[in-house]
C-alpha positions as CSV (number, residue, x, y, z in Angstrom):
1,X,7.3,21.3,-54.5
2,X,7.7,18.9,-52.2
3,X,4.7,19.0,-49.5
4,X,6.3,16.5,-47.0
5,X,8.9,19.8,-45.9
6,X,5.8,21.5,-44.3
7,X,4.4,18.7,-42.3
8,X,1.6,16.2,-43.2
9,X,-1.9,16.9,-42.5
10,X,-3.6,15.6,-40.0
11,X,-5.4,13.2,-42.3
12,X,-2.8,11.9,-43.6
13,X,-1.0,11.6,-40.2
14,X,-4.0,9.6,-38.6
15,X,-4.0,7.1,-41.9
16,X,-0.5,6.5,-41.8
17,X,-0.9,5.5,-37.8
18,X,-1.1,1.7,-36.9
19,X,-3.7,0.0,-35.0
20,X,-4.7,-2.8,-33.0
21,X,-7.7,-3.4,-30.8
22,X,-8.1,-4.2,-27.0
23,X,-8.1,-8.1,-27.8
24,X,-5.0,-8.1,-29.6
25,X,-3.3,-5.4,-26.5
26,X,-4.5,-8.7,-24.0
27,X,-2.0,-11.3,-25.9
28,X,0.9,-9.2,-24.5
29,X,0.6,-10.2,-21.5
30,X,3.5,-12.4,-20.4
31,X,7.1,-12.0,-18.9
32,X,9.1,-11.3,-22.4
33,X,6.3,-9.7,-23.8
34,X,4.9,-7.0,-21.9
35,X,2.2,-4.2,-23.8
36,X,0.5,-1.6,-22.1
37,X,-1.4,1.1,-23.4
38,X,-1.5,4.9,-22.2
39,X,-4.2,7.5,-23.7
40,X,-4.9,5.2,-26.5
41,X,-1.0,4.8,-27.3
42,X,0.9,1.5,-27.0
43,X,4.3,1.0,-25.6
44,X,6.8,-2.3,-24.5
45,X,7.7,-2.8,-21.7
46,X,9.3,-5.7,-21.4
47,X,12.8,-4.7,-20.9
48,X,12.2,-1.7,-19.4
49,X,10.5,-3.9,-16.5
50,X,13.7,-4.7,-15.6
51,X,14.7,-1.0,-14.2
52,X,11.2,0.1,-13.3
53,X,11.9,2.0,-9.8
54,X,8.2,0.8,-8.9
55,X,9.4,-3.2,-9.2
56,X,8.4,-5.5,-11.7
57,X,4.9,-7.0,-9.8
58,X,2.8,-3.6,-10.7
59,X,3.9,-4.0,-14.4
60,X,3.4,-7.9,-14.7
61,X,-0.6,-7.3,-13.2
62,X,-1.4,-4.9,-15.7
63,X,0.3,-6.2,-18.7
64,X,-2.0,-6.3,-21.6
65,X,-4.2,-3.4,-20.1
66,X,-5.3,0.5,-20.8
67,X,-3.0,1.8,-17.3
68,X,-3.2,5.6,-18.0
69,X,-5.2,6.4,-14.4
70,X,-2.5,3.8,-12.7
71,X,0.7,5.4,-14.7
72,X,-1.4,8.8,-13.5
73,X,-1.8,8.3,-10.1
74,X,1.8,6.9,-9.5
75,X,4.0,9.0,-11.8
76,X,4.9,12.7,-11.7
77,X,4.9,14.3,-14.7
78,X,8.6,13.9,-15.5
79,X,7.7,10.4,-16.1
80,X,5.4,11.4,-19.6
81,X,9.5,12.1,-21.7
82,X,10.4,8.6,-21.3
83,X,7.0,6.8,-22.8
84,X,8.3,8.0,-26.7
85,X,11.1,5.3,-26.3
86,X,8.9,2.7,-25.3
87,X,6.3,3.4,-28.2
88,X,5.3,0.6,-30.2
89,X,4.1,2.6,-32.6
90,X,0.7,1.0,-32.7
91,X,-2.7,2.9,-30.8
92,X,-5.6,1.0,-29.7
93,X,-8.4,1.4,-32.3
94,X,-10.9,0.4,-29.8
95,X,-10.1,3.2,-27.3
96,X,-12.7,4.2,-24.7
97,X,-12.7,6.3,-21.2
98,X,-15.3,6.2,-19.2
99,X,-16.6,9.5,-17.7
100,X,-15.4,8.1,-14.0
101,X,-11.9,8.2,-15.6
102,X,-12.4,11.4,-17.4
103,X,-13.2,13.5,-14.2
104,X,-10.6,11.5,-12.5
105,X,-7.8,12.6,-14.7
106,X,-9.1,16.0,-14.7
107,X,-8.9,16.2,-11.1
108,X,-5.4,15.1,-11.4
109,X,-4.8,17.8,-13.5
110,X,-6.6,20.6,-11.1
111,X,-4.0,19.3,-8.7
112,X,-1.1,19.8,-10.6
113,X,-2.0,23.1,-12.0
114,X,-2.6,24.4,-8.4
115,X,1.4,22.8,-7.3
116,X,-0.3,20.6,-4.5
117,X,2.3,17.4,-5.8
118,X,5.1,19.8,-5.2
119,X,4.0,21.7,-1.9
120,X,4.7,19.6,0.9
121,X,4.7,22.3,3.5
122,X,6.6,21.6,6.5
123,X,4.9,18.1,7.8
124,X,8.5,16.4,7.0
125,X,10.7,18.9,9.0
126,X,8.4,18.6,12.0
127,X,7.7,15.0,11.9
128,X,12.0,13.9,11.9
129,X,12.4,16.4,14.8
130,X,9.7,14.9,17.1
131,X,11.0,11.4,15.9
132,X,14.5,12.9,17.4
133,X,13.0,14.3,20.3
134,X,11.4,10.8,21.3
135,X,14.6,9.0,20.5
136,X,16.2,11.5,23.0
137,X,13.6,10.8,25.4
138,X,13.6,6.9,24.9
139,X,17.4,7.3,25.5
140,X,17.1,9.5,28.5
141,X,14.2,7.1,30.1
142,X,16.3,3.9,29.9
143,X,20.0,5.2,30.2
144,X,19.2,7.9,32.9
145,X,16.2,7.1,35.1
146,X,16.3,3.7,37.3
147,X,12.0,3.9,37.8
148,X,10.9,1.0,35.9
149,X,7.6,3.4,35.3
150,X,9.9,5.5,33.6
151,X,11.4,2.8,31.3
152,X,7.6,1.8,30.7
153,X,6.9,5.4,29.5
154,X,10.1,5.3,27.6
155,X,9.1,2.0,25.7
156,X,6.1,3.3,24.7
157,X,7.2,6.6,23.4
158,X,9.5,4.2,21.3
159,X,6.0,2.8,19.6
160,X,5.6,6.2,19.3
161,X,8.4,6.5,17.9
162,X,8.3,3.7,15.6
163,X,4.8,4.9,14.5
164,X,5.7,8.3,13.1
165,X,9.1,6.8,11.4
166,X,7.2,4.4,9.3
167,X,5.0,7.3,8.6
168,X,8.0,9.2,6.7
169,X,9.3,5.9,5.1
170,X,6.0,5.5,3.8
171,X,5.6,9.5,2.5
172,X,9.3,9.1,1.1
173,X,8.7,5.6,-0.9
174,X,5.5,7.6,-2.2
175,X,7.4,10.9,-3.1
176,X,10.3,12.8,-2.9
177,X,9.9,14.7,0.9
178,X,13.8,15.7,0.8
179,X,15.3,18.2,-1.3
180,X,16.3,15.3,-3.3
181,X,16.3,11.6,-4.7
182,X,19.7,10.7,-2.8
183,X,18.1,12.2,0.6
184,X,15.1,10.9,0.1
185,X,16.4,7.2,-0.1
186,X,18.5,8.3,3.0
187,X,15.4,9.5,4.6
188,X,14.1,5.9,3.5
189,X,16.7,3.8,4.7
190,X,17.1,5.9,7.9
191,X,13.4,5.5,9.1
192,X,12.9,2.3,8.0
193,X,15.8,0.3,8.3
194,X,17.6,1.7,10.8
195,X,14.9,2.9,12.8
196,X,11.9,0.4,12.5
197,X,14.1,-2.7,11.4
198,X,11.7,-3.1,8.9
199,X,13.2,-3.1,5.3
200,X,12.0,-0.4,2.7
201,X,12.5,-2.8,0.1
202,X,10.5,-4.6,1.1
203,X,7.9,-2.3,1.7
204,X,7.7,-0.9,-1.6
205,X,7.5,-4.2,-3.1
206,X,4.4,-5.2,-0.5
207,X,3.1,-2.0,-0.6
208,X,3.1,-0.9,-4.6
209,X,1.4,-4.4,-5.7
210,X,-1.5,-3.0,-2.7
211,X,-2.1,0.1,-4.0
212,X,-2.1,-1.8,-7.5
213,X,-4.8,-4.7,-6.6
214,X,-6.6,-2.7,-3.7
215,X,-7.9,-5.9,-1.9
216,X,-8.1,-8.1,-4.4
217,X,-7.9,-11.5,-2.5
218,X,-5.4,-13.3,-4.6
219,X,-3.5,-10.2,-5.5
220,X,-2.9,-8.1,-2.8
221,X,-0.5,-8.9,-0.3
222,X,-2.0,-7.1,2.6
223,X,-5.6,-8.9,2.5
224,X,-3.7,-12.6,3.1
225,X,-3.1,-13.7,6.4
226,X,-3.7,-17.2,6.1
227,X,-3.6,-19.1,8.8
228,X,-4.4,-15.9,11.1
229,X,-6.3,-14.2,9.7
230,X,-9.5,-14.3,6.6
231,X,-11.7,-12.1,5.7
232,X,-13.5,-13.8,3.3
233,X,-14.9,-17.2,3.2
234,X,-13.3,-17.2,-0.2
235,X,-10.0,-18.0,1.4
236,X,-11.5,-21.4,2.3
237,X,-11.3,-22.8,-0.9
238,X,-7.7,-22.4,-0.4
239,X,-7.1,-19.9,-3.0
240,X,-3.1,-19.4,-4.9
241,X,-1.6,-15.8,-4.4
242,X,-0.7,-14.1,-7.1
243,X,1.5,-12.1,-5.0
244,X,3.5,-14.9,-3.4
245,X,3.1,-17.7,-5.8
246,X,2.0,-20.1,-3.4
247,X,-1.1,-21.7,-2.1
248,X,-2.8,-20.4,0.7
249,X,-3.8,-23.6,2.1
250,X,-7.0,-23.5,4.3
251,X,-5.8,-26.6,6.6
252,X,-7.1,-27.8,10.1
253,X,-4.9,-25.3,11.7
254,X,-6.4,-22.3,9.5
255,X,-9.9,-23.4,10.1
256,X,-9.0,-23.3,14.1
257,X,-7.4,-19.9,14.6
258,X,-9.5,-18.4,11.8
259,X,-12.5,-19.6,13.7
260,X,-11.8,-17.6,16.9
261,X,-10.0,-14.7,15.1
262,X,-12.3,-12.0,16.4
263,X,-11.1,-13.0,19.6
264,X,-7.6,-12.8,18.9
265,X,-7.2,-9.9,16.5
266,X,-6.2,-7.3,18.8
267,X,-3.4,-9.7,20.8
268,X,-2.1,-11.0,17.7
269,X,-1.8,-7.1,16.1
270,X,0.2,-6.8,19.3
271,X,3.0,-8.8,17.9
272,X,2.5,-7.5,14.2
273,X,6.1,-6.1,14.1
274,X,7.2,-9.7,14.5
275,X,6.3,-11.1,11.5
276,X,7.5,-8.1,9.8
277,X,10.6,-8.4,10.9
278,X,10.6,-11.8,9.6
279,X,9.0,-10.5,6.2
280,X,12.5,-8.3,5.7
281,X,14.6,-11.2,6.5
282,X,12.7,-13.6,4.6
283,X,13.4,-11.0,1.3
284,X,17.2,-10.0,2.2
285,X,18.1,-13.4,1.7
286,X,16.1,-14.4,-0.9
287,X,17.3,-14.3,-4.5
288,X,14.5,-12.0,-5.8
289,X,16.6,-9.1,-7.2
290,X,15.7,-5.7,-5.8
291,X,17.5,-2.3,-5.4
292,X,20.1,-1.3,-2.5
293,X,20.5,-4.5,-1.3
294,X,23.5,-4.1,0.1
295,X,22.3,-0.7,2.0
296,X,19.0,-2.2,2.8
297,X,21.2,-4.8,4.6
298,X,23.3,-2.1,6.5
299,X,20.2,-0.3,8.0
300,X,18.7,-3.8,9.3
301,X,22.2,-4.4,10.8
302,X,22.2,-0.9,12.6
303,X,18.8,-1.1,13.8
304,X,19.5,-4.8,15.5
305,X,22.6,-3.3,16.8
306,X,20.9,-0.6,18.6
307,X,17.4,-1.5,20.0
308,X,19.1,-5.0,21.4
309,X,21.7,-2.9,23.1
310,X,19.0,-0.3,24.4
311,X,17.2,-3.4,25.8
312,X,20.3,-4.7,27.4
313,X,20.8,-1.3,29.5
314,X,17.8,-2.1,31.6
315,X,18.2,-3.9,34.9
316,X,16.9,-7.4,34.4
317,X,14.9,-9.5,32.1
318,X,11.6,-8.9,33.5
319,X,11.9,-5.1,32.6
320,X,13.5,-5.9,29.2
321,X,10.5,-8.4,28.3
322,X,8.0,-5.4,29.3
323,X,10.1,-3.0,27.8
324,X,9.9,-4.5,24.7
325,X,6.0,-5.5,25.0
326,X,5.2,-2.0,25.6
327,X,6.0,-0.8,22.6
328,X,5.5,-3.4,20.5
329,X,1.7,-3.1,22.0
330,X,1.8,0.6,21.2
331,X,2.6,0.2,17.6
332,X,-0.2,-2.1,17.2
333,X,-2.0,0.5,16.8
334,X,-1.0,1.6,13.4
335,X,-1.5,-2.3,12.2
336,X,-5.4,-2.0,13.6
337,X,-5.5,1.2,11.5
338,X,-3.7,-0.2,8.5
339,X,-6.2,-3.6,8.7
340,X,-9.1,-0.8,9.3
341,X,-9.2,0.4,6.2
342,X,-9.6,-2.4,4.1
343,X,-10.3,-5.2,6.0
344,X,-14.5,-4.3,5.7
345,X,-14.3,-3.0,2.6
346,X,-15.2,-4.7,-0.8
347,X,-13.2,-7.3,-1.6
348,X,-12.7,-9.2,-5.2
349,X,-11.1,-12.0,-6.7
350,X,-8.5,-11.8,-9.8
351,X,-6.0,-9.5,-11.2
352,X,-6.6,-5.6,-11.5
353,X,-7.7,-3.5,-14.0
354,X,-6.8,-0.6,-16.0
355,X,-10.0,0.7,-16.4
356,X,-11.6,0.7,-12.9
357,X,-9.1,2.7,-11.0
358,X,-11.7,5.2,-9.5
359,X,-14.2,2.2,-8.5
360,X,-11.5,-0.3,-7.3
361,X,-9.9,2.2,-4.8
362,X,-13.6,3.7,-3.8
363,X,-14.9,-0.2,-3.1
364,X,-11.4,-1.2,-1.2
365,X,-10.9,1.4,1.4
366,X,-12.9,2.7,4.3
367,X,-11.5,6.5,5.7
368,X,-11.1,7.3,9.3
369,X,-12.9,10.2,10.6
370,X,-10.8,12.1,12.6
371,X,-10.5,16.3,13.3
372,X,-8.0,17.7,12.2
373,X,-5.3,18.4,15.4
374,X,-5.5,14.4,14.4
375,X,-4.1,14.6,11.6
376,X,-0.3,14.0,12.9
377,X,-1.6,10.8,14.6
378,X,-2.9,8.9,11.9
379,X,0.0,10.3,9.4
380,X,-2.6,10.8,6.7
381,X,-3.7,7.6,6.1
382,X,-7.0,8.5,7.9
383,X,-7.8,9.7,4.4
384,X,-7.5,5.9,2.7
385,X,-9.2,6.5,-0.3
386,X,-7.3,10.0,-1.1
387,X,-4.5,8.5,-0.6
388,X,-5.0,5.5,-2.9
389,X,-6.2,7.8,-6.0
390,X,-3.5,10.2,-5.4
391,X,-0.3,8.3,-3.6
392,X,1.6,10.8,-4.6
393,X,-0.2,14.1,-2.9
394,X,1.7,14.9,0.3
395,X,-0.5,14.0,3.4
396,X,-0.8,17.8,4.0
397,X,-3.3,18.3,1.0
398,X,-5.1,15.2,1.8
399,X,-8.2,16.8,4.3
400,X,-8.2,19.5,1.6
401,X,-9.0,17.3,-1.4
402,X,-11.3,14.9,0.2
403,X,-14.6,16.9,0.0
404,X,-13.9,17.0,-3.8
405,X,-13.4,13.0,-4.1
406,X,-16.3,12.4,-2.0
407,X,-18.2,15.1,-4.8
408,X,-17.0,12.6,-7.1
409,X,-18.1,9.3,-5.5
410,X,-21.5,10.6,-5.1
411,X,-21.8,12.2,-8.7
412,X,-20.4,8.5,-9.9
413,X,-22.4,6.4,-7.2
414,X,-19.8,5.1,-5.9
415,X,-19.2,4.5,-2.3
416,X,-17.3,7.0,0.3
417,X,-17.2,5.7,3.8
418,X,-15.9,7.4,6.3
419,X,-16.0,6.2,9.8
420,X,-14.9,7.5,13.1
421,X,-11.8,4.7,15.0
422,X,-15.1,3.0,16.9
423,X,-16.9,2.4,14.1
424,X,-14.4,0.9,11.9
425,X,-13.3,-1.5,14.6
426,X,-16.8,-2.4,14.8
427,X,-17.2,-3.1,11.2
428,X,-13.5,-4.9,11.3
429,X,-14.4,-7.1,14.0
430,X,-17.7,-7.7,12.5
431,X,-16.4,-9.2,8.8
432,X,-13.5,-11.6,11.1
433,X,-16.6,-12.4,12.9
434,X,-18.7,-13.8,10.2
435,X,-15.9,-15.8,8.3
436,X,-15.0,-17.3,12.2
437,X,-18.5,-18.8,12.6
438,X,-18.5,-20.1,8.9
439,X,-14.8,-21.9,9.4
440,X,-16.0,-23.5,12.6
441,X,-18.4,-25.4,10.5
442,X,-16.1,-28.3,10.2
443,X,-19.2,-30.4,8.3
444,X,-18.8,-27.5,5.9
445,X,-15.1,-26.6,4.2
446,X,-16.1,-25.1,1.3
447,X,-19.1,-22.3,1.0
448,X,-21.9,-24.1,-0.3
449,X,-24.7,-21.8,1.0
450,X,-25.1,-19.3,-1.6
451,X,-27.7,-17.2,0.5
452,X,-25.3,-17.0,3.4
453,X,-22.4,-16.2,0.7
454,X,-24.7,-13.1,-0.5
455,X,-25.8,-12.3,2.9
456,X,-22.6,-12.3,4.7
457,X,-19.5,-12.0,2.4
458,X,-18.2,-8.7,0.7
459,X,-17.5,-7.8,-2.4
């Protein structure tokens, strides 16, 4: 009789498997040859990086790494049918998961079980109609009302505007908020591109490689501001970014504006849509490859078709100048917010790793401590650290997991900070203020005191 008809056992199964340890996962590391490893399994993904809908930077930082609580955190659970393709059919001998990751991965599962991924309640519906409602009013106030107070009120109910757009591109690049993937990258394009003027592609590209290397210095994109902005002394050794490829050189020019950048955070977050705008131009006509170009292209063209026509409509340049001020100035308020929740927080240099998740998104982000009629305002991102360990949890669910995170940063002793607006600022404007006196010691480019380094740098 012939026992292979009834299945092996699962002795002979796990001798027949194929392994290889940790140090042999690491070689795989480079464009052409791309490992990763999920649950102890290994699987290539060096073609496949080609198509990955979350770009190729996320995949290229974790190459030769364990990435389950990443692939967990970013994938729905569709995602699990098309690993068995990809399998190498090698596991990692050497297989380990710390208990941080173990109760993370069970949360994750809790979640799923109780639908929270899929129940997005009605935050969606209600956000687009009081984006149209604004639009209607910014329409009304310029077109209709000759008060330049009322034009003022209309500009900055288009910051307001502008604000809770960029709140549903970012939900919609996270997860699907429409009834489906072809809405939702309408819903995308819509409030991003034709709305903010600020590229969803490019977004997603910025803003997966952030969640990936949660303020790692050379890494992550949104931590380097050079010659604005630094938040390290670090940066003065005129680090390389990873992200960009390119030097971030700590010149003369650096060392002044850095050196008074607690002075000039809030005016220059007053003209932060600026250099995003130039960020989406700078990517539409570069050569990096990236999906709906030609789409992305139309929304940017409809957006600078509109808003410099709306401007036009208004008597005479002063008005147009303050028109456009105004709400530029209003929407600096989601860049403080977006800068307040990392800027103070730990910061580290190299790549990620697989097997930190948990710690790397605890030490990164500080939470915003708001109540709860709030919660529209700040468009979830009030709850930073939920929202890095589970992008994909619609903001709704966010105030309702966060005392079960904050259970399991204090079980793990890991940090959960939660400050109300005030304090963050406070802590903000104190880490700019420290690396500002150290740059204006012009005797002194590079960190040298290592008891001023421990005392006054973070991470």
């Amino acid at each position: 009789m012939d026992l292979r008809a009834f299945g092996s056992s699962p002795a002979a199964e796990e001798a027949e498997k194929k392994y290889i340890t940790n140090d042999d996962l690491r070689k795989h590391n480079k464009p052409g040859d791309l490992w990763i490893a999920i649950q102890g399994k290994v699987y290539d993904v060096s073609d496949w990086i080609k198509t990955h809908p979350g770009g190729d930077t996320v995949i290229l930082n974790l190459a030769g790494q364990d990435v389950t609580d990443a692939f967990i955190a970013f994938h729905p659970g569709t995602a699990w049918h098309h690993l068995p393709k990809l399998f190498t059919g090698f596991h990692i001998r050497d297989f380990e998961v710390s208990e941080v990751s173990r109760d993370y991965r069970r949360m994750a599962v809790e979640f799923r079980k109780l639908g929270l991924f899929e129940k997005k309640g009605h935050v969606t519906i209600y956000t687009l109609a009081f984006i149209a409602a604004m639009f209607a009013g910014v329409l009304y106030g310029v077109l209709a009302c000759t008060s330049a107070f009322a034009h003022q009120i209309a500009a900055a109910l288009l910051g307001l505007l502008w604000i809770q757009s960029a709140y549903i591109g970012h939900d919609s690049g996270h997860y699907v908020i429409m009834s489906n993937k072809s809405y939702n990258r309408v819903a995308q394009l819509i409030s991003g591109n034709c709305l903010t003027g600020i590229s969803i592609a490019w977004w997603k590209w910025t803003h997966n490689a952030h969640h990936l290397a949660c303020n790692s210095l050379d890494y992550d994109p949104d931590l380097q501001h050079i010659p604005v902005f630094a938040v390290s002394t670090k940066f003065f050794n005129s680090i390389t970014s990873r992200f960009y490829d390119r030097k971030l050189t700590f010149d003369p020019v650096a060392r002044f504006l850095i050196s008074y950048q607690h002075f000039t955070y809030y005016p220059v977050m007053c003209f932060g849509r600026i250099n995003l705008f130039i960020q989406t131009f700078l990517l539409l006509f570069s050569k990096r490859e990236f999906p709906d170009r030609a789409l992305n292209f139309a929304g940017i063209l409809v957006f600078w078709t509109w808003f410099p026509l709306l401007v036009s409509c208004l008597p005479n340049w002063p008005e147009r100048f303050f028109f456009v001020f105004t709400s530029f100035t209003v929407t600096a308020i989601q860049h403080i917010q977006f800068t307040l929740n990392h800027f103070a927080a730990d910061v580290y240099m190299g790549p990620p790793t697989g097997n930190d998740w948990f710690e790397k998104q605890a030490a990164g982000t500080l939470d915003i401590t708001c109540r709860s009629y709030m919660d529209w305002f700040f468009g979830g991102l009030q709850f930073q650290l939920e929202h890095h360990l589970f992008p994909r949890l619609p903001r709704c669910h966010l105030r309702r997991v966060s005392p079960v995170v904050q259970e399991l940063c204090k079980k793990h002793n890991l940090p959960y900070r939660s400050l109300s607006w005030w304090e963050a600022n406070v802590w903000t404007i104190r880490t700019l203020k420290k690396a500002a006196y150290q740059a204006r010691d012009a005797a002194n480019p590079m960190v040298k005191n290592l008891v001023w380094e421990a005392l006054n740098t973070h991470g």
